[in-house]
DOTIMI-692818 format. One record per residue: x, y, z of N, C-alpha, C, CB in turn. Coordinates in steps of 0.1 Angstrom, whole numbers, plus 5000, padded with zeros to 4 digits. Atoms other than C-alpha are relative to their C-alpha. Glycine has a CB too. Example, Ala and Ser with C-alpha at 12.3 -4.5 7.8 and 13.67 -1.06 7.14 Angstrom:
500949885000512349555078500950125000499050005012;499149895000513749895071499250115008500450054986;
% end
This chain:
500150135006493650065235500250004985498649935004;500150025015495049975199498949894988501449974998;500850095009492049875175500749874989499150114992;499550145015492349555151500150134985497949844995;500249915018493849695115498849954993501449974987;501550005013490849785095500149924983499950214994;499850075010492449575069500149885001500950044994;499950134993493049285084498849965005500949995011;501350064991489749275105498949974987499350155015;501250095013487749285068500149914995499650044989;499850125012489649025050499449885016502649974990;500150154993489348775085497950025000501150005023;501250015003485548905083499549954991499550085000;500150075015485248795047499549905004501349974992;499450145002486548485052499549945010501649985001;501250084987484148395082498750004994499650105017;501650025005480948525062500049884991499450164991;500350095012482248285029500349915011500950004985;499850104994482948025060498149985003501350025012;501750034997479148055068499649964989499150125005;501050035016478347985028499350124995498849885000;500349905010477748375019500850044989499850105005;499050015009478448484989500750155002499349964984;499549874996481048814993500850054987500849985013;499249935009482749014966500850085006499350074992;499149914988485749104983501250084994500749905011;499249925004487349424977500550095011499450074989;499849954984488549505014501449994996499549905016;498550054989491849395015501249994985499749775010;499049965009495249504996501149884995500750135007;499150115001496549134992500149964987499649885009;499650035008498249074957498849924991501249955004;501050055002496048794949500649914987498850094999;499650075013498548604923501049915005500650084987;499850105000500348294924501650045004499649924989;498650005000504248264931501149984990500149935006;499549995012506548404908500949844994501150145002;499350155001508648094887501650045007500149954979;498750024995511747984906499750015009501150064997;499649954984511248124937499449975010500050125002;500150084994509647844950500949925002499349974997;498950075001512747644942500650055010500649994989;499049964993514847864959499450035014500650124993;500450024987512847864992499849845006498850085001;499850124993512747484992501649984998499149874994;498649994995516547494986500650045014500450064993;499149904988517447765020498949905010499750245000;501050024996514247555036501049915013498849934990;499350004984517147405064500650105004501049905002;499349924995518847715069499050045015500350124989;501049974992517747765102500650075012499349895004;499649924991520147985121499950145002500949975000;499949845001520148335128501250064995499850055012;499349945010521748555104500050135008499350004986;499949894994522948895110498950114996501250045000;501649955001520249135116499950134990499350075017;500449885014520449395088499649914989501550104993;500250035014520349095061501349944997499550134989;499150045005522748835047500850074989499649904998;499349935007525748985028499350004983501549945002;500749935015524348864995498450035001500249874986;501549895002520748985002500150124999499050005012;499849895001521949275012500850094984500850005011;499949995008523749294981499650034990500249975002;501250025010521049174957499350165001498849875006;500749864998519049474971500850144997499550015017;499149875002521849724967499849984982501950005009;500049985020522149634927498350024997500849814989;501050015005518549594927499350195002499249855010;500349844998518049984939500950094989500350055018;499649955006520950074918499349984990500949984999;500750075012519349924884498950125000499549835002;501149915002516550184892500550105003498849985008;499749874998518250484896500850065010499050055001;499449964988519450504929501549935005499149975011;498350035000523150404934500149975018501250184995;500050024984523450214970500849915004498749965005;499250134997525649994987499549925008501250025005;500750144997524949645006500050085017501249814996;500349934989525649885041498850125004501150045001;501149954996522550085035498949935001499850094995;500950075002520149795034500049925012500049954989;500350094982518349655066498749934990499250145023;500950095003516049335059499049985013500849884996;501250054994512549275079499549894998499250074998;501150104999509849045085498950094991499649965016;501449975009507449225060500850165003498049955008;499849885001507949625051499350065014499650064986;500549974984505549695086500550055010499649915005;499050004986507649625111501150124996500949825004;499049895005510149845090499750145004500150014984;501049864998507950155090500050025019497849954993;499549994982507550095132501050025002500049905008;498549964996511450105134500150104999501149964994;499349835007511950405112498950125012499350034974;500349944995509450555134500450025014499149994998;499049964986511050495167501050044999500349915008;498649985004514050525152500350205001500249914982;499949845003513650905143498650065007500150044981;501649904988512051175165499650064992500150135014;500649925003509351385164498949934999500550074990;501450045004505951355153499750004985499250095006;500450045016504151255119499150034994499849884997;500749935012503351435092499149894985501550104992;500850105008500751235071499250094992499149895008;501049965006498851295041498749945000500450024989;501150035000495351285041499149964990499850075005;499950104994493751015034501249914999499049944998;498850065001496950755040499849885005501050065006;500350124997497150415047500050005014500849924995;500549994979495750295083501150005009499249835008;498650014989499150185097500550105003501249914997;498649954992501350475098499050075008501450094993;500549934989498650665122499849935011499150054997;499550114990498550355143501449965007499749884994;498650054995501850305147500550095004500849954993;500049804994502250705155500049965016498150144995;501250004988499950635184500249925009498649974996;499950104988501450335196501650065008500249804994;498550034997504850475198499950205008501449964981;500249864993503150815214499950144991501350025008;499849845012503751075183498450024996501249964979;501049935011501051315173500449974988499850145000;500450025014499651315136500050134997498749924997;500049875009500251635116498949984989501550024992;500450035015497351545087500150134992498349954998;500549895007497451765060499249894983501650134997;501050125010494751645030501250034990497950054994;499750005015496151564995499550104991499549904995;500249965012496251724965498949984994500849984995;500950075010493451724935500249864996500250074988;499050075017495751534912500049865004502050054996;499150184992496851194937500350025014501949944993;499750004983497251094970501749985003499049845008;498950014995500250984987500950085002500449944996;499049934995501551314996499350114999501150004995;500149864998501051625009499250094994500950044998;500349885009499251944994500650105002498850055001;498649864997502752164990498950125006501150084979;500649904990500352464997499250005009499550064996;500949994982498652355030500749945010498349905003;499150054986501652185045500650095003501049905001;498749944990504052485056498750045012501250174992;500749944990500852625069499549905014498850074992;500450124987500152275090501050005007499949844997;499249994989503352265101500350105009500749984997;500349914992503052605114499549965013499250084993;500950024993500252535130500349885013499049974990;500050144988501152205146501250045010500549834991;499149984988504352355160499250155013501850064990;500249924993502352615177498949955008499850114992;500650094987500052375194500949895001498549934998;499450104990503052205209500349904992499149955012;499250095007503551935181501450044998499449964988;498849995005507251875171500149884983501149945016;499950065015506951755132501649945001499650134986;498450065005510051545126500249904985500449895014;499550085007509451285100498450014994500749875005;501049955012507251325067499849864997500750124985;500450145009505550975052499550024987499049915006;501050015014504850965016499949854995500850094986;500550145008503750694994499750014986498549945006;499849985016504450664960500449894993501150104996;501649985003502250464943499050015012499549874992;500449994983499750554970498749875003499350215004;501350104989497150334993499950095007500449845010;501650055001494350434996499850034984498750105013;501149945009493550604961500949944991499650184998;499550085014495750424934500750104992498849944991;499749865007497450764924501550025001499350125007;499249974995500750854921500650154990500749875002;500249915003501751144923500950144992499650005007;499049975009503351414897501250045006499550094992;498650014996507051484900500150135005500949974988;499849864995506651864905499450005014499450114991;500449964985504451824936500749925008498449985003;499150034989506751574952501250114999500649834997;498649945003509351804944499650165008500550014981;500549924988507352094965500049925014498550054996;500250054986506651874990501649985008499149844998;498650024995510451784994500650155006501149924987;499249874997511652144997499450045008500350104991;500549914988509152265023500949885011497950025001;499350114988510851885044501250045002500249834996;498949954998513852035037500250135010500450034988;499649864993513452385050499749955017498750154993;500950044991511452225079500849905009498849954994;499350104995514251985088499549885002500450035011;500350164998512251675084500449914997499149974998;499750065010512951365073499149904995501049955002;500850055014511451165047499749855003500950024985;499750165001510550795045498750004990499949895018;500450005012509150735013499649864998501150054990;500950135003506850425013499949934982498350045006;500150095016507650234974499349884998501449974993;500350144999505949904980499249974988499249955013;500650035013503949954952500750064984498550075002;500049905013506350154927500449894992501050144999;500550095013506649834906499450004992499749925000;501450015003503249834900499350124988499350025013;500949865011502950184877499249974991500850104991;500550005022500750134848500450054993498950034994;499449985011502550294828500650174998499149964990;498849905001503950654839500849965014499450185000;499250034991506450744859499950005015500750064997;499849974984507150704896500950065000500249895010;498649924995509251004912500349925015499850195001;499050064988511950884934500250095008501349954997;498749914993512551114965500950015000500450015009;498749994992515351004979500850074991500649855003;499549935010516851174944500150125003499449994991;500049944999515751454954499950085016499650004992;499349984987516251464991500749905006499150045010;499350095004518851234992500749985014500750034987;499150004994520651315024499149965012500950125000;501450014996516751275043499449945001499450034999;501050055003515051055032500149814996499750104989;500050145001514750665037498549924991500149975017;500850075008513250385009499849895010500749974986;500250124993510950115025499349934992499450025013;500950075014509649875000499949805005501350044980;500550114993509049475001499349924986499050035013;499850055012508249194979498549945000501449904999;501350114998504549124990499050084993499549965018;500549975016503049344961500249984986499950094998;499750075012504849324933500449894993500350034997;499550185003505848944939499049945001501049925011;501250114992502248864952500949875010499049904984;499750044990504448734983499850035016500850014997;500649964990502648855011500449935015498649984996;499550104990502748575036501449984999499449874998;498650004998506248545029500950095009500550014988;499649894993506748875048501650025001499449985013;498649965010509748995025500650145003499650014984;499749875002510449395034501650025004498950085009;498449975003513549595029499850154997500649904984;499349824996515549965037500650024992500950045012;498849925007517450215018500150095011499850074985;499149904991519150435045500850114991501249905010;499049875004520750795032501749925000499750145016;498650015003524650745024500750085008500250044988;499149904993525751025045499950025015499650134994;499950004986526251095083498849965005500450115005;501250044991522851125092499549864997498750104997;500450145003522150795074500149875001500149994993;499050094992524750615088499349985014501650075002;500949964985523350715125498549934998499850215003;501650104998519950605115500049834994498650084988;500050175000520950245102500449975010500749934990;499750064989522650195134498949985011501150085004;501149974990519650335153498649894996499750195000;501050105006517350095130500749865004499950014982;498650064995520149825137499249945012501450115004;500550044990519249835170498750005003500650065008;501950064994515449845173499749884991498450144998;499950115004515749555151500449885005500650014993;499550014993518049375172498949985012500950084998;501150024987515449405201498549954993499850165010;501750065000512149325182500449844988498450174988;500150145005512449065155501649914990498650034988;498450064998516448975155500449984987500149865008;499349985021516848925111498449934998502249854991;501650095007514148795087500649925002499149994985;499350175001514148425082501049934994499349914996;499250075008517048255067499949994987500149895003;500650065010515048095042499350104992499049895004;500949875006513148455034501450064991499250125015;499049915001516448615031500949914985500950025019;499950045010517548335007499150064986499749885003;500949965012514348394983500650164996498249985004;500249885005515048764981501550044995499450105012;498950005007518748714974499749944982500949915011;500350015017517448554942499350074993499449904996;501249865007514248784937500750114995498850095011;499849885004516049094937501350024994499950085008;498749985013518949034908499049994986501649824999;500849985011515949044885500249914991500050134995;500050135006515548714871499050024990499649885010;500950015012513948714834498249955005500949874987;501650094994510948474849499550095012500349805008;500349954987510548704878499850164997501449985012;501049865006510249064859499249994987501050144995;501250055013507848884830498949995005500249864991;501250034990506048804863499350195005500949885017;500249884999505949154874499450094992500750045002;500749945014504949284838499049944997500850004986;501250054998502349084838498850035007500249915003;501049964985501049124873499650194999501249955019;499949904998501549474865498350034988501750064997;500949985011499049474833498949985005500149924990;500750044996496749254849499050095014500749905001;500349874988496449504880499250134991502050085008;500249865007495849804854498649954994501350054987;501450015004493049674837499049965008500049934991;500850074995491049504861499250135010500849885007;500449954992491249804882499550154991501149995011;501249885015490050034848498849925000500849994976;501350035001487349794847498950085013500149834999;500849994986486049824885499750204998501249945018;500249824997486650244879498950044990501650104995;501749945010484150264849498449965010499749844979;501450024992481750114869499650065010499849905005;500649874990481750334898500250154992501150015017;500749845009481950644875498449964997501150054980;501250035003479050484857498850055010500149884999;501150024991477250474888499650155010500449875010;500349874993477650814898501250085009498949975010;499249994991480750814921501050114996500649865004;499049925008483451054915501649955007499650195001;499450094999486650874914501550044994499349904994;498749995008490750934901500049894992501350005008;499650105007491650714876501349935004500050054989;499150104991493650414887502250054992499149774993;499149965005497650504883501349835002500250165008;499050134992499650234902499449915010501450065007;500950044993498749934921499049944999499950055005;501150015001495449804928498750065007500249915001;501249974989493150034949499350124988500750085019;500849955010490550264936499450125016498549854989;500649944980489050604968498850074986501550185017;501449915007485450694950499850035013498649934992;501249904996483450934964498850014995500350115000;501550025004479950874968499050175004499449845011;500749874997479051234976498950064992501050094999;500949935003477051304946498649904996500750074990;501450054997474651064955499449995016500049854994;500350004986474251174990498850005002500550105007;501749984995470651284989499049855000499050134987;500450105002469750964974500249885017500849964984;499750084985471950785003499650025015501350015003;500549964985470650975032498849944998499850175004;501350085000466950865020499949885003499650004990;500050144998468350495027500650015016500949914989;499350034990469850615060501750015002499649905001;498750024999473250625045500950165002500549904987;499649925003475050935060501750045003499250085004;498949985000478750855062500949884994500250025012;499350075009481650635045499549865009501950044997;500250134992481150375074498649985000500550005016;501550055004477350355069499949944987499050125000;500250025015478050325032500549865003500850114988;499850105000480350045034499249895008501150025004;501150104993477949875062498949954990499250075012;501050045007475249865039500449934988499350104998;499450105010477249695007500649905004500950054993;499850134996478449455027498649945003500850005012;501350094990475149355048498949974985499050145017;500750035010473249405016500449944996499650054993;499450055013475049354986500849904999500550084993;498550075004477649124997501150064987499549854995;499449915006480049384987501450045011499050114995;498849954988483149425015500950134990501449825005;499249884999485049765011500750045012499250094998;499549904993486650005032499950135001500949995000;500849855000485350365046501250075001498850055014;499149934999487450625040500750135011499950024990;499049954984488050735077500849905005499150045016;498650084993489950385083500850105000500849874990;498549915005492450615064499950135001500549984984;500149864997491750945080499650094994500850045002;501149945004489051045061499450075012499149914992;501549984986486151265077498749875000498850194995;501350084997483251035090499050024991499450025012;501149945004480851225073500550024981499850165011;499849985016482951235036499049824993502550024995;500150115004481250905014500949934994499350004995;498650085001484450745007500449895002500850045005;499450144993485950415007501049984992499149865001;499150035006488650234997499749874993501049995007;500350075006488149984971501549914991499150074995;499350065005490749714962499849894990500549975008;500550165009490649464934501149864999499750044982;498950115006493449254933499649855009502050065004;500550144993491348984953499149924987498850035017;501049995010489348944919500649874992499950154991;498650085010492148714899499249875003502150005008;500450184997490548394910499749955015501449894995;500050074987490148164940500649904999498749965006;499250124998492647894930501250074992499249834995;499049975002496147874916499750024980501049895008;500750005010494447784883499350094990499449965004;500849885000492048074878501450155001498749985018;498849854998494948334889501150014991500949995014;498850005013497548204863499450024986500949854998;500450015013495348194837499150175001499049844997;500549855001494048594850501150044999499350085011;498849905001497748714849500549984986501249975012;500050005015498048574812499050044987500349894998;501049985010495048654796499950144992498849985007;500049895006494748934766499150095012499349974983;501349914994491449054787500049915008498550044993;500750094989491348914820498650055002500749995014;501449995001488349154824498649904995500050084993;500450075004486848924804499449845002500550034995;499850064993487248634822498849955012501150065003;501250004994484248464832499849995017499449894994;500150004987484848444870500450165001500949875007;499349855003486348844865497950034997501750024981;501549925004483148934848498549965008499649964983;501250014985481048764875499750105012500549865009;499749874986482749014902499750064996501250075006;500049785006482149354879498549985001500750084978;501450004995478649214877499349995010499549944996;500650004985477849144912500150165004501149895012;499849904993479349494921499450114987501650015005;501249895013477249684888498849995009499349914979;500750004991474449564906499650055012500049945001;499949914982475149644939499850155002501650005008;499949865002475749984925498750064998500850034990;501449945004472450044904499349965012499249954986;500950034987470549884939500450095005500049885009;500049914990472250114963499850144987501749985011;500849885004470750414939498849984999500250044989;501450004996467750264943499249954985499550185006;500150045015467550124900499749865004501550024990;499850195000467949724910499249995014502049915001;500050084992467349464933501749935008499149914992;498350054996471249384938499949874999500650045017;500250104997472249084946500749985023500849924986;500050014984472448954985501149855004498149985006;
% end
């Protein structure tokens, strides 16, 4: 039986407890949380009769758009390696039916691709992360996983990275993707390089696989982070250039084709304009990008403060403390795993999180995932005026959240009263 995503089941929990009139500080859920870039409202009530079906990779000029829009960053692509979705999701499912084998994941990683492993039958290879950042591999413990996995009968075929990553906000340096690629190489795997967040850097660089395994390795990215378009369910392919790449857009092609036939008309419009990089549309992104960086430096002082041991935020909006070195304290309350921990900041503190076995953590590590980008406001109002501000920190509905969740923090050490 496939459980409800652990991301989805906290934001609809949320949004039942604030339907009952609690109050909730919600840092569950990886939804953007900012208003709609300028124009590109226009240009979805413009396509808003298109209402036929299009062909299922993506209208010539979407496809297009997206090819200059991948060139412009480095990667040189034409309008025939780009397949359009209903949201980057469903993409990730294709590419996994699409290409055999089983899935190599780093440990912890976002909930879906081990769900979606599981629905489509493939074992999970985990190997944990690095010190440094998540979203990939630890070069020295994967040849020995994959060893391992082929000798109990797994068949490793396709490697997922994530760069900026979800769950920890990290992304990660250029030399360890660049180990990690050469063991996929030797290993015959291939690659699918999750970017949905590499907009989002704060300010170093994101390394590009596909650069450096180029003939392997498929880009799956989407416009519902760094557009704050979520609901719009915008995602989008880069397919390899070369034989094998060809073979797998056809084979994407077709499981496309059978599940959700092209995005919408009207979607496929907006993203033909989004992605020629419209002045009003990367001022929006530099913005949203700032706004993301600080907010989510603010939330990180505060769980260092409090004891947690934590990376510093890189790209994105998430934050993976570890509450480990307050275990003795947390066991005295009962609390001896990430999912106890989170239980109790919710039920207390009105504090929603996520434990960090959603994302294939151990049960027993204190870990969660902590997102902020729900913080921006609760109206359209509040959110434009957090994505322009010198210091949204500052920001008296902003500085309400950091204080609800200071609290929560000195209470669950056992310092406060919290709030409830």
């Amino acid at each position: 039986m496939t459980s409800h995503s652990a991301t989805l089941f906290v934001n609809e929990a949320v949004e039942a407890r604030r339907a009952a009139g609690q109050e909730v500080l919600h840092l569950g859920f990886g939804e953007a949380g900012l208003p709609v870039p300028p124009g590109l409202d226009a240009a979805l009530a413009d396509a808003r009769l298109r209402n036929a079906y299009g062909p299922v990779a993506g209208s010539p000029e979407a496809r297009a758009a997206a090819a200059g829009w991948f060139g412009r960053r480095g990667l040189p692509t034409g309008p025939e390696q780009i397949l359009f979705a209903p949201g980057s999701k469903p993409l990730l499912f294709a590419l996994l039916a699409a290409i055999p084998g089983d899935v190599v994941l780093p440990c912890p990683s976002w909930v879906s691709y081990a769900a979606q492993a599981a629905l489509l039958g493939r074992q999970v290879v985990p190997v944990p992360i690095p010190a440094q950042a998540g979203g990939i591999p630890d070069p020295g413990l994967l040849e020995e996983a994959l060893r391992r996995a082929r000798a109990d009968g797994a068949r490793p075929g396709v490697l997922i990275l994530t760069v900026p990553d979800n769950p920890t906000g990290t992304i990660a340096p250029q030399e360890q993707v660049e180990a990690v690629l050469a063991i996929a190489e030797r290993h015959g795997l291939a690659v699918v390089s999750d970017e949905i967040y590499a907009e989002l850097s704060h300010g170093g660089p994101v390394p590009a696989p596909a650069l450096h395994l180029p003939e392997r390795t498929v880009v799956t990215t989407g416009l519902s982070k760094s557009l704050s378009l979520g609901g719009w369910r915008i995602g989008f392919a880069r397919t390899p250039s070369g034989p094998w790449g060809r073979r797998l857009h056809q084979e994407l092609t077709g499981v496309a084709s059978e599940t959700w036939s092209s995005l919408a008309a009207p979607m496929q419009a907006v993203a033909a304009v989004a992605l020629e990089d419209p002045p009003e549309v990367t001022a929006h992104v530099a913005a949203s990008r700032r706004l993301h960086a600080r907010v989510a430096g603010a939330v990180h002082d505060r769980l260092r403060a409090a004891g947690a041991e934590c990376r510093p935020p890189q790209g994105g909006f998430y934050l993976y403390p570890d509450f480990s070195p307050l275990r003795d304290t947390l066991r005295s309350r009962g609390v001896t795993t990430g999912a106890e921990l989170a239980a109790v900041l919710l039920d207390r503190f009105g504090v929603a999180t996520l434990p960090g076995s959603a994302f294939g953590d151990t049960e027993t590590r204190l870990s969660l995932r902590v997102a902020t980008s729900l913080l921006y406001g609760t109206g359209e109002q509040q959110r434009r005026a957090a994505l322009h501000a010198a210091q949204p920190e500052a920001l008296p509905w902003i500085a309400a959240a950091l204080e609800h969740l200071e609290a929560a923090l000195t209470a669950l050490r056992g310092e406060g009263s919290g709030r409830c």
